[in-house]
N, C-alpha and C positions, 0 to 999 in steps of 0.2 A: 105934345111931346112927353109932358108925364104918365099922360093915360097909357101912352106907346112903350115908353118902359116899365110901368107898372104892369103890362098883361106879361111883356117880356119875362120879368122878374116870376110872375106867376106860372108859365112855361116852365121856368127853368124850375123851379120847387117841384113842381107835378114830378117834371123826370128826374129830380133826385130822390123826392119821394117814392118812387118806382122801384129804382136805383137802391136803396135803402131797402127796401122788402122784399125785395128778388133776391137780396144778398143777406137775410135776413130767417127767410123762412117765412117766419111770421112775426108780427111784432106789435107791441101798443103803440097806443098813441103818444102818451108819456117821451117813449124810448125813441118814435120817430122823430116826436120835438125837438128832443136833447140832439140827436144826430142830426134835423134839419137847422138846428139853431134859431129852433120859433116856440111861441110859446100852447102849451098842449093842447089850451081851445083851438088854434088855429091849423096846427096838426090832425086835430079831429075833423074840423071843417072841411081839411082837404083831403084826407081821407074816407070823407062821406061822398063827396063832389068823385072823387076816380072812383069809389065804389058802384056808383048811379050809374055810371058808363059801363061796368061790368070790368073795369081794369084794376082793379082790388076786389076783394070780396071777405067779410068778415067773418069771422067763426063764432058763431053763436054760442061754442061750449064757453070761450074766454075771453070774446069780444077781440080779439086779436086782427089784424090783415096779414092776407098772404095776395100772391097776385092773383087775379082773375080769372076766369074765360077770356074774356072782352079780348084781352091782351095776346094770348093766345091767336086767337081769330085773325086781329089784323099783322099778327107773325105768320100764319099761315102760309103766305108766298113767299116769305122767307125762308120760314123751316122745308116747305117743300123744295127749295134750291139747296139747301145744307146737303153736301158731299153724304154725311150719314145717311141722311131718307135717300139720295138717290141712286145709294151702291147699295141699298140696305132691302129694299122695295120689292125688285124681281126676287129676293131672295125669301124674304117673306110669304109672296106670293107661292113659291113652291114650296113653302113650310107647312102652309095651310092648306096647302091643293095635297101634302103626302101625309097630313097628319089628318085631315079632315076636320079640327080642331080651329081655333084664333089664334093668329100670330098676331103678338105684340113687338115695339121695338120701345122703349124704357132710358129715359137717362133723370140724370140725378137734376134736382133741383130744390136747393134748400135742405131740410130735413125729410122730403117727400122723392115720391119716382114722377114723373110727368110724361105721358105718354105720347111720343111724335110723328106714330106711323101703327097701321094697324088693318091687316087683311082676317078677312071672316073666313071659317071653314066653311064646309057646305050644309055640317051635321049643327050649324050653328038654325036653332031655329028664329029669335032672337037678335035682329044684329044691330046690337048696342055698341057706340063706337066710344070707346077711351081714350081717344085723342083728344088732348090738352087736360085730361084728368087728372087731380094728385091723388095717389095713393100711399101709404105709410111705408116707411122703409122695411118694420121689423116687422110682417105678417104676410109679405107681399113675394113673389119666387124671384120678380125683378130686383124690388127693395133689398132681399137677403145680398144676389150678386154683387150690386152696387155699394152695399155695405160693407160686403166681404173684403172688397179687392179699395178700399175707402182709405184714406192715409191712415193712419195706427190714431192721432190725435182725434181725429172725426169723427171714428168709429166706438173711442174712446168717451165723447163728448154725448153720442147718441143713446149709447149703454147707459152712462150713467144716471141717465133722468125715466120717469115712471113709462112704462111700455101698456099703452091702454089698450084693453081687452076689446078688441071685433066681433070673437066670436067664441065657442066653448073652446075652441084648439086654438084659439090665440097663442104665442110664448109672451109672456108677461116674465120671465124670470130670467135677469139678465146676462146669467149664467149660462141658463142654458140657450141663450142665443149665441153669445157668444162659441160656444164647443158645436153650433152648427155651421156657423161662418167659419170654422176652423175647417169645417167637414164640405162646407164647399169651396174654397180654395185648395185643397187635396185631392177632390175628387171631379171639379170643374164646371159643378151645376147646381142649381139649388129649388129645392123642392117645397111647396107649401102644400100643405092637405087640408083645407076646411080651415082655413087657417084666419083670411080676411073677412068670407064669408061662406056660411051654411051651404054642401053643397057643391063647392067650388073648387079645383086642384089645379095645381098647376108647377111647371118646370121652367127654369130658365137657365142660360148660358149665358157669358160675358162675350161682349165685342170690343177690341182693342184699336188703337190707333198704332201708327206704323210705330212710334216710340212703344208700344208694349203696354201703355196706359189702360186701364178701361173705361173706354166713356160712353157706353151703354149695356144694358142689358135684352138679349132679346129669350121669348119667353111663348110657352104656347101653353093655353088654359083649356080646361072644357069641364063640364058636370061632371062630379064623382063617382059616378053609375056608369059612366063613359073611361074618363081617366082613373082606371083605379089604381092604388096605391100599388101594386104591381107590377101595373102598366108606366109608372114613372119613370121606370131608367131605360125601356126604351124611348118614350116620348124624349127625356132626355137629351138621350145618343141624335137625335135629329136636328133636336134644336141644337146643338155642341157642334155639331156637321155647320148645319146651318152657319153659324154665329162665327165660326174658321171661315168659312167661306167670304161671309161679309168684312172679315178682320183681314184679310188675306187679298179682299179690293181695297180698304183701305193701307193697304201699304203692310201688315203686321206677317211673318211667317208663318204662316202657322203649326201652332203644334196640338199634335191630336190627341186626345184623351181618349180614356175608354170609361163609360159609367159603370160604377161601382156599385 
């Protein structure tokens, strides 16, 4: 009987532990302690033990956990039943069939974008899939959306700590993120150019819930040589179609913008 509530007891730490990082971002072991009410060595132990499984995973730059893959995976049949992927899906599908390009679909998680759904263009040679990836908020076309439309406290919270460099067009200068998230809730989309990585561009649009909320960003990527900085605001205008479109099954009216 003790061993039986001891695994109990064990269970239940794991998914507060869980619980605590998902809501968290990322976090030491210290900080999981104090919020699981144990002490740090044993905080470490059990975030080595979900780590093995792939249901945390550490960051090497600062030793930190955030959650996994693992975790991800066995949400999979989950998230593929979530109302978002499955009013969201056909419309991706024709995102990528008119843009030629990768549709993403992006919601917030933590400090990161985590990616929940995701169709390949054709011109994709490549098809590297992003589902269940985190990506950073402030370099990212999903991240900026997410960010933009983010409570004022949030958004507040994100700016104000150091914005690490990905690539030479990283923004690192919290200023000037800031006066582009101004520039994407104005103009309805948001744009990265080489921004995450070498190479790389990309546009996105928000998706809303019938309250008006944003609770995704969807987003179409492709090589620089391909999307060029030009070609942004119409790739844009597609995804903004697109993203109405999907806000407008989930219940939102849509209102139409025009890219700027």
């Amino acid at each position: 009987m003790r061993d039986e509530t001891g695994n109990l007891q064990s269970v239940r730490r794991a998914l507060s532990a869980l619980e605590v990082v998902a809501d968290a971002g990322e976090i030491g072991v210290s900080e999981l302690g104090r919020q699981l009410g144990v002490h740090k060595a044993t905080a470490s132990r059990l975030a080595a033990a979900l780590a093995e499984r792939e249901l945390l995973e550490r960051n090497p730059q600062n030793d930190r956990y955030r959650i996994g893959f693992g975790l991800v995976r066995l949400a999979g049949s989950a998230i593929a039943g979530l109302d978002i992927v499955r009013e969201a899906h056909p419309l991706l599908e024709s995102l990528a069939e008119q843009t030629r390009e990768t549709a993403n679909l992006g919601v917030l998680s933590g400090d990161s974008v985590v990616y929940i759904d995701q169709v390949t263009g054709t011109r994709s040679v490549v098809a590297m899939s992003w589902v269940g990836r985190r990506t950073p908020l402030h370099c990212t076309s999903n991240g900026k959306v997410l960010l933009a439309y983010a409570m004022p406290s949030e958004r507040d919270r994100v700016l104000a700590r150091p914005l690490e460099r990905f690539a030479a067009n990283t923004i690192v200068d919290a200023n000037a993120l800031e006066a582009q998230l101004d520039e994407v809730r104005r103009r309805g989309y948001a744009q990265t150019i080489e921004e995450l990585e070498e190479g790389l561009n990309a546009v996105a649009a928000p998706v809303r819930r019938a309250d008006g909320h944003v609770t995704a960003a969807l987003s179409v990527s492709g090589p620089a040589f391909r999307m060029r900085g030009i070609d942004l605001p119409r790739m844009a205008r597609f995804a903004m179609d697109a993203a109405d479109a999907i806000s407008h099954r989930l219940g939102y009216v849509e209102r139409k913008r025009s890219a700027g």
